[in-house]
C-alpha positions in Angstrom: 27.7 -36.3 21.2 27.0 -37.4 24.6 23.9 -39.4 25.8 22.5 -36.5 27.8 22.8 -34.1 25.2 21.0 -37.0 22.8 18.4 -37.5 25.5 18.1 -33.5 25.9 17.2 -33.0 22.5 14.4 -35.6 22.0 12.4 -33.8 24.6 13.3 -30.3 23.4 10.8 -28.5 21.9 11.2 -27.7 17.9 11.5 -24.2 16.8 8.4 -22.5 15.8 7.9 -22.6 11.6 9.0 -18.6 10.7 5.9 -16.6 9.6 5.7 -15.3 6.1 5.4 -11.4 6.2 2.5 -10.6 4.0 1.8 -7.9 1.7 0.6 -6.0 4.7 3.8 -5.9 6.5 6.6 -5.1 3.7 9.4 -2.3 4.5 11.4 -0.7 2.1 14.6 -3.2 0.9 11.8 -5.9 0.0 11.0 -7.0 -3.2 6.7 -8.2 -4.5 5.4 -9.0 -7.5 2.4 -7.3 -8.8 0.6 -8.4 -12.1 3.9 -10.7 -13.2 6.2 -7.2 -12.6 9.0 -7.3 -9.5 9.2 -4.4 -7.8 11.6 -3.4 -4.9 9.6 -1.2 -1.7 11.1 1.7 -1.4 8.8 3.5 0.5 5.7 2.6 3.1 2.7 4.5 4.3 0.5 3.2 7.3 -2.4 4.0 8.5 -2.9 2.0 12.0 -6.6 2.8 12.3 -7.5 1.0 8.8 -5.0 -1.5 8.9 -3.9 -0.2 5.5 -0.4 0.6 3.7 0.6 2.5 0.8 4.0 1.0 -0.8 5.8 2.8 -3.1 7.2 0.2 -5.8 9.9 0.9 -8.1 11.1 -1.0 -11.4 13.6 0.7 -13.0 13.0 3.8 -13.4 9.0 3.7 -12.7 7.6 4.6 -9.9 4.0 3.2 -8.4 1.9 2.7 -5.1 0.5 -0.5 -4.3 -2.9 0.1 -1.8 -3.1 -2.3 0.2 -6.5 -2.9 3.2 -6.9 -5.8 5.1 -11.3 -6.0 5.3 -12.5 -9.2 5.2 -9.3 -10.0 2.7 -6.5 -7.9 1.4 -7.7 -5.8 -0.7 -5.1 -4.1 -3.6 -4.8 -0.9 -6.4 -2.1 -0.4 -8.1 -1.8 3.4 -8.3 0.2 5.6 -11.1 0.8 9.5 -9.4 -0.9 11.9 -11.9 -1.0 15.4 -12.7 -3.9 17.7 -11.3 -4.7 20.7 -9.1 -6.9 21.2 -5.9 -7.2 24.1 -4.1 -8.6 23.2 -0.6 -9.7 20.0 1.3 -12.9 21.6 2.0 -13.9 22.0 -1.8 -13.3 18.4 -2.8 -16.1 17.5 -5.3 -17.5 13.8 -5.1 -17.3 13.7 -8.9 -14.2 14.6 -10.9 -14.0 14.3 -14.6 -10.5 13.7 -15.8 -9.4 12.6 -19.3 -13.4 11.9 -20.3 -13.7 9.5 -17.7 -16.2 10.3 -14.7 -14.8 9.5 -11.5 -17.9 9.2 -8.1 -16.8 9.2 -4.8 -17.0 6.1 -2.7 -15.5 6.7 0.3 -13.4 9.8 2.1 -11.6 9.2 5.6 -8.5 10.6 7.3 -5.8 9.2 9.8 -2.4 9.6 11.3 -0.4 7.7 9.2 3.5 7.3 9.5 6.1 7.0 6.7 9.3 5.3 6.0 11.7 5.3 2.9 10.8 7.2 -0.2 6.8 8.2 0.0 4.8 11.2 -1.3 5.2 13.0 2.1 8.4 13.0 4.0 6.7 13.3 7.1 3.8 11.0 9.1 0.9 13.0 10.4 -2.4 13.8 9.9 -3.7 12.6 6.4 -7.2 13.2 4.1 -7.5 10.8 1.8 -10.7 10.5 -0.9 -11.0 7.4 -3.4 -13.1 7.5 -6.4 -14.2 4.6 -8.9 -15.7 5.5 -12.1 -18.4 3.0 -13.9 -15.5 1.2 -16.0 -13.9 0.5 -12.6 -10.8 2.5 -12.7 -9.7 4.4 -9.7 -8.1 7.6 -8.4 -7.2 8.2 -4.9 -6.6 12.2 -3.9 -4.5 11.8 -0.6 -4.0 16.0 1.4 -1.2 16.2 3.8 0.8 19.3 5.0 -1.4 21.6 2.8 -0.6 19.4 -0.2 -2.3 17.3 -2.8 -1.6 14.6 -4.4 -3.7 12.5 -7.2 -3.3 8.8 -8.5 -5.7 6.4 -11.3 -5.4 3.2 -10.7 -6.7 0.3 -11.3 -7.7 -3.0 -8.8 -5.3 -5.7 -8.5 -6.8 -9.5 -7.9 -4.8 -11.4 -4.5 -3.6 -13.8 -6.7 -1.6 -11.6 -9.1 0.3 -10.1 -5.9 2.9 -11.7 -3.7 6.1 -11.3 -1.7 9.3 -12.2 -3.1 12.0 -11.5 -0.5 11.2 -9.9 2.7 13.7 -9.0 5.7 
């Protein structure tokens, strides 16, 4: 190596440290951890205007959604899709009783939200979406798009029990 090229490199600058992708940022081909079970992404819902995803996880043959909201912190549920019938957005009830358990609204909100990979809905676009929490703190998120329905109970997942793997 020459002495320029020496001399160059001692006043180059270093290369920036690579930023982790969080939880937040995950695309379908990565692979998280959730409550000591590795799941590969296989599908990603976003909502820009809440800064929130919903990943859908696979192991094996299972399939769940991992919510995920950046508030103050990242907030998580880890979501199992359930059977159930609604007829119309309008008539959403703020309580639902499924399976002896009472569920009260806490918040309802819609969005444009975009999709990749395997999700619920093939196709982004304008999304309803009520979450309920019943007194034993189990959830259940009703999500409407494209004149569809589609329920999930759930449960809330702790930061530390989540993290990223392997991320592209």
């Amino acid at each position: 190596m020459s002495v320029w090229k020496r001399v160059s490199n001692l006043f180059a600058k270093p290369e920036p440290p690579k930023v982790e992708k969080s939880m937040l940022h995950l695309n379908p081909g990565d692979i998280c951890e959730v409550s000591l079970v590795t799941y590969e992404v296989v599908g990603r819902v976003h909502n820009r205007a809440r800064n929130a995803v919903v990943l859908t996880l696979q192991d094996g043959n299972q399939v769940s959604y991992l919510h995920i909201e950046e508030r103050e912190t990242l907030q998580f549920g880890l979501y199992q899709a359930i059977d159930g019938r609604l007829d119309n957005p309008e008539e959403v009830p703020t309580i639902l009783e499924l399976d002896d358990t009472t569920y009260h609204l806490e918040e309802q909100y819609f969005g444009h939200v975009t999709v990749m990979g395997r999700a619920p809905f093939r196709q982004g676009g304008e999304q309803h979406v009520w979450q309920y929490q019943s007194d034993d703190y189990h959830l259940l998120r009703v999500e409407w798009q494209d004149g569809r329905f589609m329920l999930y109970e759930g449960e809330e997942v702790i930061t530390g029990d989540v993290k990223v793997i392997r991320a592209s």
